[in-house]
Every structure is written in C-alpha cells, then in structure tokens.
N, C-alpha and C positions, 0 to 999 in steps of 0.2 A: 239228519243234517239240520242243522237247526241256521238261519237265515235274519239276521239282523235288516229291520224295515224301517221305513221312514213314511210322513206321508205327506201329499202334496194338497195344498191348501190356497185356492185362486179366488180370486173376486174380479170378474169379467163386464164391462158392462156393452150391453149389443143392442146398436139404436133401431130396433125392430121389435112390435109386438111378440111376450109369451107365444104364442102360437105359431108364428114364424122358426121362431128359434127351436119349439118344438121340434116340430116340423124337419126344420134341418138337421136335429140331433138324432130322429127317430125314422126318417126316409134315405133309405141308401143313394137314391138316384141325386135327391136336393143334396144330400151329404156330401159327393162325389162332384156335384157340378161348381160347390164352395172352395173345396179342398184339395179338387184333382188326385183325390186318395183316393183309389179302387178299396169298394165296400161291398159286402154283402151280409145283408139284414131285413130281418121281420122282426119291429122292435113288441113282439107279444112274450109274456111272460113267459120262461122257459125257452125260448129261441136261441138256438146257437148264432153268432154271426164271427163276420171274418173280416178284416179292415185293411188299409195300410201295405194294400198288393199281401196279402193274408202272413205277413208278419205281426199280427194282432188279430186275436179270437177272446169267445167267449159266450156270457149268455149272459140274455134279459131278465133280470132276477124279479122285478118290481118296476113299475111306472104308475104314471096316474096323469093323462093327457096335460098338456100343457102347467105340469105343477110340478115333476119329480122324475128323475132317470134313475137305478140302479143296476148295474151289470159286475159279474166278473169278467178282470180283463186281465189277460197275461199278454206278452209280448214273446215273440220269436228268441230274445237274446236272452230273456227269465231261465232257470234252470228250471231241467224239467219238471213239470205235473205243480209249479210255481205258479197261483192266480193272486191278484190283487181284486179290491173293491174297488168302483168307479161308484161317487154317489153324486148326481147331478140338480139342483133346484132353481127354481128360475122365478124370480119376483119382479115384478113390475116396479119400476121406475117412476117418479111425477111427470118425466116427459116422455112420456108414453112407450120409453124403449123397456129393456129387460136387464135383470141382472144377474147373472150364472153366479151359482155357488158351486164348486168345485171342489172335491174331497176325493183324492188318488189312495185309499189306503194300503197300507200295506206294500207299498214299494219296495222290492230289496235295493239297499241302503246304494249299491253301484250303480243303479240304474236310476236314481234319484235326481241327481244334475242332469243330466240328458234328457229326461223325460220333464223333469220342470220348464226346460227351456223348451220343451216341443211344444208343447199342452201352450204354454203362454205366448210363445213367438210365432207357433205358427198355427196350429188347430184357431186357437180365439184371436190370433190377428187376422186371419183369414175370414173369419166368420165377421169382423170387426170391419173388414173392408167390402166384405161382400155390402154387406147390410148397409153401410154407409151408403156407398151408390146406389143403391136403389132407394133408399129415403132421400135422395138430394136430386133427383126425377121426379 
C-alpha cells in the first residue's frame, strides 16, 4: 500500500524555561495536568507510551534532557502498523522563555489538517497558557 505523507512543521514559543517545557513534554503526570490528556510514559530511550485516552502510542527513539525529543507516533485513525516521526527541539529565547521546533513527519496526507490544528490549537496552546499563568505569579 503505498501512503502519500505530508509533514508538519510548527514554531511554538512557551514563556517557560528549557527545562520546564522539558519536563512537561517528557513526564506524564506534568503532561496530563497541562493537557487534561490521559498519558502514559517513561520518556527513556526505547520506551513504549500511550497518550490521548491511548488513541496515540509509540516509542522513545532518542532525547537528550532539556535539548531534543524524538518518538514514533501513530494515532488510532493511521491505517494499520502506519507510524510517523515526532522530532522535538527546544531553544532558549532572550527572554528567558523557550522555543519548540516541531517536525510531525510523515503524516498520511488525510490526517494532516486535523492533526496541524491539534498540535497548534490545542497541545501548544495549552502549553502556552499553562506557562503563561504561572510566569505572571
């Protein structure tokens, strides 16, 4: 079967130190208390995890504490044994918050609008309001 992809491509900025955002991208519990998306994960190299009330799996391919995420990530509606790349980087800002680089590759091409609005509207607006209230205490 051959699967026509697309890939998503975000520039996030989240007014919270590297390490915070970390932190939230790589702990299930802080993941879940941002997102209100049931998660489970050990983000160690090779780790399986499950997201999204486990309509989203996959594994930790690569990291590097507070510098870098890589996982495969397939979604529930992907056809089967279908995974994508998630590649994550996170660069400091001048004013001391952080900046998500964000690269979905591999998306099949249907599932490319719906997951660009998710990833944007609500994963990093979520993250984006989290962080704000607590920098503004």
């Amino acid at each position: 079967m051959k699967v026509k992809t697309e890939n998503i491509f975000q520039i996030t900025e989240i007014a919270a130190p590297r390490s915070k955002v970390y932190a939230a991208l790589t702990d299930y519990k802080t993941f879940y208390a941002i997102t209100g998306l049931h998660a489970e994960f050990k983000a160690d190299k090779g780790s399986f995890f499950e997201s999204e009330n486990k309509k989203v799996s996959g594994y930790f391919l690569a990291s590097e504490e507070n510098e870098y995420i890589v996982m495969t990530w397939r979604h529930a509606y992907f056809f089967r044994g279908i995974h994508t790349i998630v590649h994550i980087e996170l660069t400091d800002m001048d004013n001391g918050g952080t900046r998500i680089h964000f690269n979905h590759i591999g998306v099949p091409e249907e599932h490319a609008g719906w997951l660009t609005k998710h990833w944007k509207g609500e994963v990093w607006a979520m993250f984006q309001a989290h962080f704000a209230g607590i920098m503004e205490k």
